[in-house]
C-alpha positions in Angstrom: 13.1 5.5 -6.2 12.8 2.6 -3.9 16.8 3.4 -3.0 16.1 6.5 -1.5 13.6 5.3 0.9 15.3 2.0 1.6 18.4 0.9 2.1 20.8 -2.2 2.9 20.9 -3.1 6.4 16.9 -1.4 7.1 15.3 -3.9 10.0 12.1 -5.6 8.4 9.1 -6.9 10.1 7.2 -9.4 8.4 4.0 -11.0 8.7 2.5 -13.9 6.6 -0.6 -12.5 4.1 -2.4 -16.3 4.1 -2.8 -18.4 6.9 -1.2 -21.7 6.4 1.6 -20.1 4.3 4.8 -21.7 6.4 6.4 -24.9 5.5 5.7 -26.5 8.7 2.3 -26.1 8.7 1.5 -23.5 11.5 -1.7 -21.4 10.8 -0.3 -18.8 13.5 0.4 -15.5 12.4 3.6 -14.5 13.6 6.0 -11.6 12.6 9.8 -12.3 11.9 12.6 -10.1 11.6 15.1 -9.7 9.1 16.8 -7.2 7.6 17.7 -5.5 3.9 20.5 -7.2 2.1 20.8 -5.5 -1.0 18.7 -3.6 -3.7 18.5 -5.4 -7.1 15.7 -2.7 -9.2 12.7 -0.5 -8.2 10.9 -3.5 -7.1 12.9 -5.5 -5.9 15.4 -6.5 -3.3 17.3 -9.1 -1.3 17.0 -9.6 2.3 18.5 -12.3 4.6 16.5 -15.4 5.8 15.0 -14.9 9.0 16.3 -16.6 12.7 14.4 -17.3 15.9 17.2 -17.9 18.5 19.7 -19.9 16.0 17.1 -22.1 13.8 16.3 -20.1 10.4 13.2 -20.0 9.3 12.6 -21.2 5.7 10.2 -19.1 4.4 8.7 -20.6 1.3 9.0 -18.8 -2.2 6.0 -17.9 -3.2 4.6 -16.7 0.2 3.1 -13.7 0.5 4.3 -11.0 3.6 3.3 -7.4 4.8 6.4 -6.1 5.3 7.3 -2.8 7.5 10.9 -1.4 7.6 12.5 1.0 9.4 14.9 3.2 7.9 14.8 7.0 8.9 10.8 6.6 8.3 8.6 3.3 8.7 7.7 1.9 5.6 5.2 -0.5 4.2 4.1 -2.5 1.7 3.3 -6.0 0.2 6.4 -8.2 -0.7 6.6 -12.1 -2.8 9.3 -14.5 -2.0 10.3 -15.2 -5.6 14.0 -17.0 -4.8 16.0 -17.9 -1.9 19.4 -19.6 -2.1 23.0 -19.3 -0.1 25.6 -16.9 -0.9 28.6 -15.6 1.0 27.6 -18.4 3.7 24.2 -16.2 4.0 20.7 -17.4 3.3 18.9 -14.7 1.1 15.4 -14.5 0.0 14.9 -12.5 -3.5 11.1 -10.2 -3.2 9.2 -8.5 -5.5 6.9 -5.4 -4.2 3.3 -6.4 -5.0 2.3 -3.2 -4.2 3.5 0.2 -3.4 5.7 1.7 -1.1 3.9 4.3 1.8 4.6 5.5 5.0 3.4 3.2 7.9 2.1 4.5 11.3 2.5 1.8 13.6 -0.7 0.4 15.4 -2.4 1.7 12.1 -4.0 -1.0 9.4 -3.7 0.1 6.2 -6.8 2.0 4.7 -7.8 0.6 1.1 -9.8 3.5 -0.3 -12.8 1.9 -2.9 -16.1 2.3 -3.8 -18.5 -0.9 -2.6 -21.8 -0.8 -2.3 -22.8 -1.6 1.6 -26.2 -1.8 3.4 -26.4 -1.1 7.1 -28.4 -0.5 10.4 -28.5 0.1 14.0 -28.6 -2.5 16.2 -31.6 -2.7 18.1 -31.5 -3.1 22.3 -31.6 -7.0 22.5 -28.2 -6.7 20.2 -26.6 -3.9 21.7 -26.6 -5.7 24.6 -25.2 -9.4 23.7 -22.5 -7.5 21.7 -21.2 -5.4 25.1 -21.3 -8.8 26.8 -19.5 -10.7 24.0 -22.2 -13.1 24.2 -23.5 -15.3 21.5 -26.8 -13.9 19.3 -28.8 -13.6 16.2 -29.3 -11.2 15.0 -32.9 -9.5 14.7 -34.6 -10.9 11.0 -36.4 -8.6 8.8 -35.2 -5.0 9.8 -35.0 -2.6 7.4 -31.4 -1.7 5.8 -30.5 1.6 4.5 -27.8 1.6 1.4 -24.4 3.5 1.5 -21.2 3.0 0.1 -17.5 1.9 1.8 -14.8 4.3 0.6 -12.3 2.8 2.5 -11.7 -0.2 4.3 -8.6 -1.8 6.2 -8.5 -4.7 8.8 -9.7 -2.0 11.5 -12.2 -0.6 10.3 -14.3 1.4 7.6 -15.2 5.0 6.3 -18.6 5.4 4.3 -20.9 7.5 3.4 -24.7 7.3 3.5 -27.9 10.3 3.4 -28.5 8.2 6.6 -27.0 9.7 9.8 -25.8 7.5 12.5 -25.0 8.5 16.1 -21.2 9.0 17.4 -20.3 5.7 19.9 -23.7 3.7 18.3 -23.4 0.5 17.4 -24.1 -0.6 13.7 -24.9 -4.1 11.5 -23.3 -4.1 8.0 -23.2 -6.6 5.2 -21.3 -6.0 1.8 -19.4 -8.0 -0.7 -15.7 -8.5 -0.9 -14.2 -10.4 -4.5 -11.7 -12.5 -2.8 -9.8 -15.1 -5.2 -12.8 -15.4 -7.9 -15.2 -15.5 -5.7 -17.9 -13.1 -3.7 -17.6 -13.4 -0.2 -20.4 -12.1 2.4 -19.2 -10.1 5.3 -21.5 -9.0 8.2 -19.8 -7.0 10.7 -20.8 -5.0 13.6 -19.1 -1.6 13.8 -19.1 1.0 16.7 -19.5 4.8 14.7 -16.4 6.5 16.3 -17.1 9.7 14.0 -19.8 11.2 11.6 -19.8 14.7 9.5 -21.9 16.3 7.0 -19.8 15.9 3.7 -18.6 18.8 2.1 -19.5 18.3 -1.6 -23.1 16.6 -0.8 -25.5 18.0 1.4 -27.4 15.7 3.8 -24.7 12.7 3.0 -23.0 12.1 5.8 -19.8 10.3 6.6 -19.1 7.9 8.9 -16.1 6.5 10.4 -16.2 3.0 12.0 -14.5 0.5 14.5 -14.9 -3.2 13.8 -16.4 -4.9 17.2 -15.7 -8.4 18.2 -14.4 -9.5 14.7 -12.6 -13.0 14.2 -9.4 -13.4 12.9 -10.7 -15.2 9.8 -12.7 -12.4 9.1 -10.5 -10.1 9.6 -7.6 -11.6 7.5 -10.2 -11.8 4.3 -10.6 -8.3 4.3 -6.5 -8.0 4.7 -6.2 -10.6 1.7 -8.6 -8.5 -0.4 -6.6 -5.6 0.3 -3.4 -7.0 -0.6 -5.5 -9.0 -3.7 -6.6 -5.0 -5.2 -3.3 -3.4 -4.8 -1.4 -6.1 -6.3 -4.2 -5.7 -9.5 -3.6 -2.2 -9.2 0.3 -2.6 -9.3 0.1 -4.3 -12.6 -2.4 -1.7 -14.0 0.3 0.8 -13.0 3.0 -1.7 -15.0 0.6 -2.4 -17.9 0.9 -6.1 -16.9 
């Protein structure tokens, strides 16, 4: 029950899902803090309007937020301005969870877990060495690519697995495909391997965890969108929506 974990007066953070998503136009992602008002059902709740010094922040309805709270545990999960209006002489916003509640680790993105098909490879020397300088390059045409698959992703990082083993602290090229609003979008990333392991159930598979390296904001805010995109699709699955 969403009660038991949160509760009037809880501190929220909250951070805008899509750029461009406040009424005055600023792309920047900031956080603001607010805090529970009241709990209307199991998904949804009231919380007051935000402040920064003594000018409140209209957040639009509709807008889309990662929300953490802090009651005796952090929380997180996806929240939708659906109303806002006065009441009491307080400005209240009306959200609906778009996806679950779970425990949040601060510092930690959210890991999605999935199943996306990925192709990947080391970076040769030429590479290695523009990416440690953070200087401009192309990458190397024509190199072969070996196929795995992403089981989980979040604005971090990545976990897959692949019969192809790749060196702890080595620095990989990957390309997959994320389904972001309708449409297939093309992500190349380069990841540092910060852990590998035989799997368990498959011999000669091999899991890899990975760091991204040197990734935009953009990029990294289309894999956050496509996060938040699969649990809300999951949420309604759950609802029979």
């Amino acid at each position: 029950m969403l009660s038991k974990f949160i509760t009037p007066g809880c501190k929220i953070e909250l951070q805008s899902v899509n750029r461009f998503n406040e009424e005055n136009g600023d792309n920047t992602k900031k956080i603001y803090y607010s805090q529970v008002y009241d709990i209307l059902s199991e998904d949804r709740m009231e919380i007051i309007m935000p402040m920064e010094q003594t000018k409140l922040i209209l957040l639009p309805v509709d807008g889309e937020y990662d929300a953490v709270f802090y009651g005796q545990n952090l929380y997180q999960c996806f929240l939708r301005i659906i109303d806002r209006y006065k009441s009491n002489n307080m400005y209240i916003l009306v959200v609906e969870m778009t996806s679950n509640l779970r425990k949040y680790q601060r510092r930690e993105y959210y890991r999605f877990s999935c199943a996306l098909e990925m192709c990947a490879r080391p970076l040769v020397e030429e590479e290695i060495k523009a990416v440690e300088q953070n200087e401009a390059y192309l990458l190397t045409p024509g190199l072969p690519l070996k196929r795995s698959v992403i089981v989980d992703i979040s604005g971090g990082g990545l976990r897959f697995m692949s019969s192809q083993r790749y060196e702890p602290d080595s620095l990989i090229y990957c390309k997959y495909n994320l389904l972001i609003s309708g449409k297939n979008r093309e992500c190349e990333i380069i990841g540092k391997i910060l852990s590998v392991k035989e799997s368990e159930n498959k011999k000669g598979v091999y899991e890899h965890r990975v760091q991204y390296i040197n990734m935009g904001v953009n990029d990294r805010e289309e894999i956050i969108k496509y996060i938040f995109e699969e649990e809300r699709k999951n949420l309604r699955k759950e609802k029979g929506f």
